[in-house]
Each structure stands twice: as structure tokens, then as C-alpha cells.
Backbone as CSV, one residue per row, in Angstrom:
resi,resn,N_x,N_y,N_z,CA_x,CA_y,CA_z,C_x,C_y,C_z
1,UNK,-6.666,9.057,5.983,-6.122,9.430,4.699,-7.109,10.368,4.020
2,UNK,-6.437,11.673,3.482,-7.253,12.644,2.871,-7.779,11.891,1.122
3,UNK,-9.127,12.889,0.850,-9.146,12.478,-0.741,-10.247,11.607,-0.785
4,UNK,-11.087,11.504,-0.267,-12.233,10.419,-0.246,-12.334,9.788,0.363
5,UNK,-13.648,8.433,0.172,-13.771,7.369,1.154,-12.958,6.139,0.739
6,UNK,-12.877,5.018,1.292,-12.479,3.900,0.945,-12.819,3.324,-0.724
7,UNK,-14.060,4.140,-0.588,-14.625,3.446,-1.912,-13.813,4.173,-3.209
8,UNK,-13.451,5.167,-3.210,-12.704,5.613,-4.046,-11.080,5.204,-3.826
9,UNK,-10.785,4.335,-3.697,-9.379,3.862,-3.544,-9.516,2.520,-4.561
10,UNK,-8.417,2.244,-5.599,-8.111,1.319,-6.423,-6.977,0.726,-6.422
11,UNK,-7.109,-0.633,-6.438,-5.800,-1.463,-6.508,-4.991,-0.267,-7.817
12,UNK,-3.744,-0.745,-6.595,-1.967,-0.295,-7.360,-1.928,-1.284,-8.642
13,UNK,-2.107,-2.568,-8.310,-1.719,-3.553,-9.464,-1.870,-3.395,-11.136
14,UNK,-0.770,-3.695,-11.868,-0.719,-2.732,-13.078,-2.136,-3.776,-13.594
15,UNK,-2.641,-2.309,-14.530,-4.034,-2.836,-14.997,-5.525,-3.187,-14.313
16,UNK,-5.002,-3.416,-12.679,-6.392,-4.150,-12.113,-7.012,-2.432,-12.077
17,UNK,-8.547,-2.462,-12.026,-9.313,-1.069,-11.021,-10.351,-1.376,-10.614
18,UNK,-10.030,-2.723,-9.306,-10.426,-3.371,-8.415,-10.215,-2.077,-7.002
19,UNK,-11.699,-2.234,-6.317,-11.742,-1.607,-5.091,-10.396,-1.638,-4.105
20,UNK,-9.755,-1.030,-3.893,-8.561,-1.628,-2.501,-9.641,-1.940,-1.271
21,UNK,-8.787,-2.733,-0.998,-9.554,-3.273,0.600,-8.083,-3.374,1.559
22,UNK,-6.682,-3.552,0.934,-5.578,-3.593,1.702,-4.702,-2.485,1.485
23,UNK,-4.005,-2.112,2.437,-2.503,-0.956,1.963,-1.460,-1.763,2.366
24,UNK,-0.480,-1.862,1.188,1.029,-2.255,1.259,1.689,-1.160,1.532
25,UNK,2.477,-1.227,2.673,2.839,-0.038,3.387,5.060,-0.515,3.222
26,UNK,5.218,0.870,2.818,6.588,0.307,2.637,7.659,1.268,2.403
27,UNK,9.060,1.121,2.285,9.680,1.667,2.174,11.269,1.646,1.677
28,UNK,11.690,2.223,0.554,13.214,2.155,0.317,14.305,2.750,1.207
29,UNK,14.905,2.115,2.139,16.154,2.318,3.160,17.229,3.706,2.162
30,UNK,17.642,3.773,1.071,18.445,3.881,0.356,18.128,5.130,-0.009
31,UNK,16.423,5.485,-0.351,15.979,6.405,-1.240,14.935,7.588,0.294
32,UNK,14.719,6.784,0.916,13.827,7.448,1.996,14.350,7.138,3.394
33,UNK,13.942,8.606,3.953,14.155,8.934,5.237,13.063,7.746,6.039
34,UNK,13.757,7.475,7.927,12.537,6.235,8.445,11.770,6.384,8.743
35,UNK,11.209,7.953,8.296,9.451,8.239,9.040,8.743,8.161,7.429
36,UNK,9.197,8.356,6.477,8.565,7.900,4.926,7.820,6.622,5.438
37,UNK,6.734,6.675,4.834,5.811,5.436,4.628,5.221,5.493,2.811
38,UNK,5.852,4.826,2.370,5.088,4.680,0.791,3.771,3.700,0.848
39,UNK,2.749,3.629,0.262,1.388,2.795,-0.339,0.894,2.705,-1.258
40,UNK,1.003,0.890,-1.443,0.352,0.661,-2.660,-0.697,-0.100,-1.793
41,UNK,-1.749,0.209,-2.627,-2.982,-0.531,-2.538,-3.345,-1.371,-2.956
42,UNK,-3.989,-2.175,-2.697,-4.051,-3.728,-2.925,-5.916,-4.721,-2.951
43,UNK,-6.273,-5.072,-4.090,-7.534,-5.738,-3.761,-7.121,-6.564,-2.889
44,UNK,-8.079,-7.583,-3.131,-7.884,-9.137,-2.286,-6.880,-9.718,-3.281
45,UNK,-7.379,-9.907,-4.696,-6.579,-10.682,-5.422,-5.158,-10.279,-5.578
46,UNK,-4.841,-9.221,-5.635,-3.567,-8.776,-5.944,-2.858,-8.355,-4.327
47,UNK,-3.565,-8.501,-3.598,-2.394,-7.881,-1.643,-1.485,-8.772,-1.935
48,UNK,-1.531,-10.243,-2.406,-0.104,-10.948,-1.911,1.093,-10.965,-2.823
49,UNK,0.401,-11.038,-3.877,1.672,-10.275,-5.214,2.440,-9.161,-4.527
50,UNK,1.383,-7.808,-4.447,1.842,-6.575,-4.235,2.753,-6.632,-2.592
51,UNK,2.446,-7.533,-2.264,3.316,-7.891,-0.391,4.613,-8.145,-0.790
52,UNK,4.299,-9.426,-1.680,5.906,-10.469,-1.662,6.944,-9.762,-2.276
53,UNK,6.304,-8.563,-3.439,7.270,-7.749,-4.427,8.286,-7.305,-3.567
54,UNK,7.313,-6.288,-2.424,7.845,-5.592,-1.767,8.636,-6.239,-0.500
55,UNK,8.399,-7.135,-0.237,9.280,-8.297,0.764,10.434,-8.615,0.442
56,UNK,10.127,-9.197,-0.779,11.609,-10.114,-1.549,12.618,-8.880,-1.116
57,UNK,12.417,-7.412,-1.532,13.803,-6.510,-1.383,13.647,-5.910,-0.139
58,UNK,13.207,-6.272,0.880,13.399,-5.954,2.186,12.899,-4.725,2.438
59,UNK,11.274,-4.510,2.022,11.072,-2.881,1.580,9.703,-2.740,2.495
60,UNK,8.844,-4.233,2.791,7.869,-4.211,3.493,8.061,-3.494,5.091
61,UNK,6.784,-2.859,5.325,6.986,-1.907,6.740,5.631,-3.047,7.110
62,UNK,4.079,-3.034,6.561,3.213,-3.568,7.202,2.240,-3.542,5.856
63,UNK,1.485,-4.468,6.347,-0.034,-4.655,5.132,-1.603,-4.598,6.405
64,UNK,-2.391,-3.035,6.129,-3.315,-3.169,6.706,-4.830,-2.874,6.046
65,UNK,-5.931,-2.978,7.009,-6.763,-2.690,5.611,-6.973,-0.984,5.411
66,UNK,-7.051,-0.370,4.740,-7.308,0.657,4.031,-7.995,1.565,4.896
67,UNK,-9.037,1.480,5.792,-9.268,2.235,6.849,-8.787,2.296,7.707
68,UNK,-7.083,1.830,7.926,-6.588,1.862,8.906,-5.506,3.113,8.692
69,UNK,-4.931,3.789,7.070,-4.422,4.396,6.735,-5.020,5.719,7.622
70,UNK,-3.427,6.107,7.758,-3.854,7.923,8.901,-2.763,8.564,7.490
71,UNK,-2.811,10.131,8.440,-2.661,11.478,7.203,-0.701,10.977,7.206
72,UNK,0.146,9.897,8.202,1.426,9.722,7.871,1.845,8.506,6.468
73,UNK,0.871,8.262,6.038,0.812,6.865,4.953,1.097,7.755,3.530
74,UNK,1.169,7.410,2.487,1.014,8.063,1.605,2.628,8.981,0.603
């Protein structure tokens, strides 16, 4: 992923600006084509909130850690 190192990446979660250490990797069927990958980023405290959101509506693709993101994420 372009734009810096890991260390410059911050939880998605409204309000946190906690380091990310996870990417919620995901996608709307409805709104996006199946090679789209959307990411929210995720500390520790907030990955399972930011997972289940995206679960409950059937939107989760994968949750990995943040250095695993390549230039198709995003």
C-alpha cells in the first residue's frame, strides 16, 4: 500500500487515532464491481466492532494485518 509506513496508518473507528495494526477488507455487492476491495482500518480495540459491522450486511471479504495490504486494497 502506497503513502507511508504502517506507522502512519490510523484506526477507521469514529473518533479513535489509535495506530492500525488490522485492515477490514470489504465490499458492497450492489455499489461495487468484484475486484473493488474497500479498507477500514482497525486498532486492536476497535478490529472486532469494525469486522462484525461489516459482517452483519454480508460486506466482509477478509481482516488482515496492515502489512499485508498490496497496491489492489484501498
Amino acid at each position: 500500500m502506497t503513502g507511508g509506513g504502517p506507522g502512519d496508518l490510523v484506526c477507521s473507528a469514529k473518533a479513535c487515532r489509535r495506530q492500525a495494526a488490522h485492515a477490514v477488507v470489504w465490499r458492497n455487492p450492489a455499489l461495487h464491481s468484484a475486484q473493488r476491495r474497500k479498507v477500514w482500518l482497525a486498532c486492536g480495540e476497535h478490529r472486532d466492532h469494525l469486522r462484525d459491522f461489516v459482517q452483519l450486511r454480508g460486506f466482509l471479504i477478509e481482516v488482515l494485518p496492515v502489512d499485508e495490504l498490496t497496491e489492489a486494497d484501498g
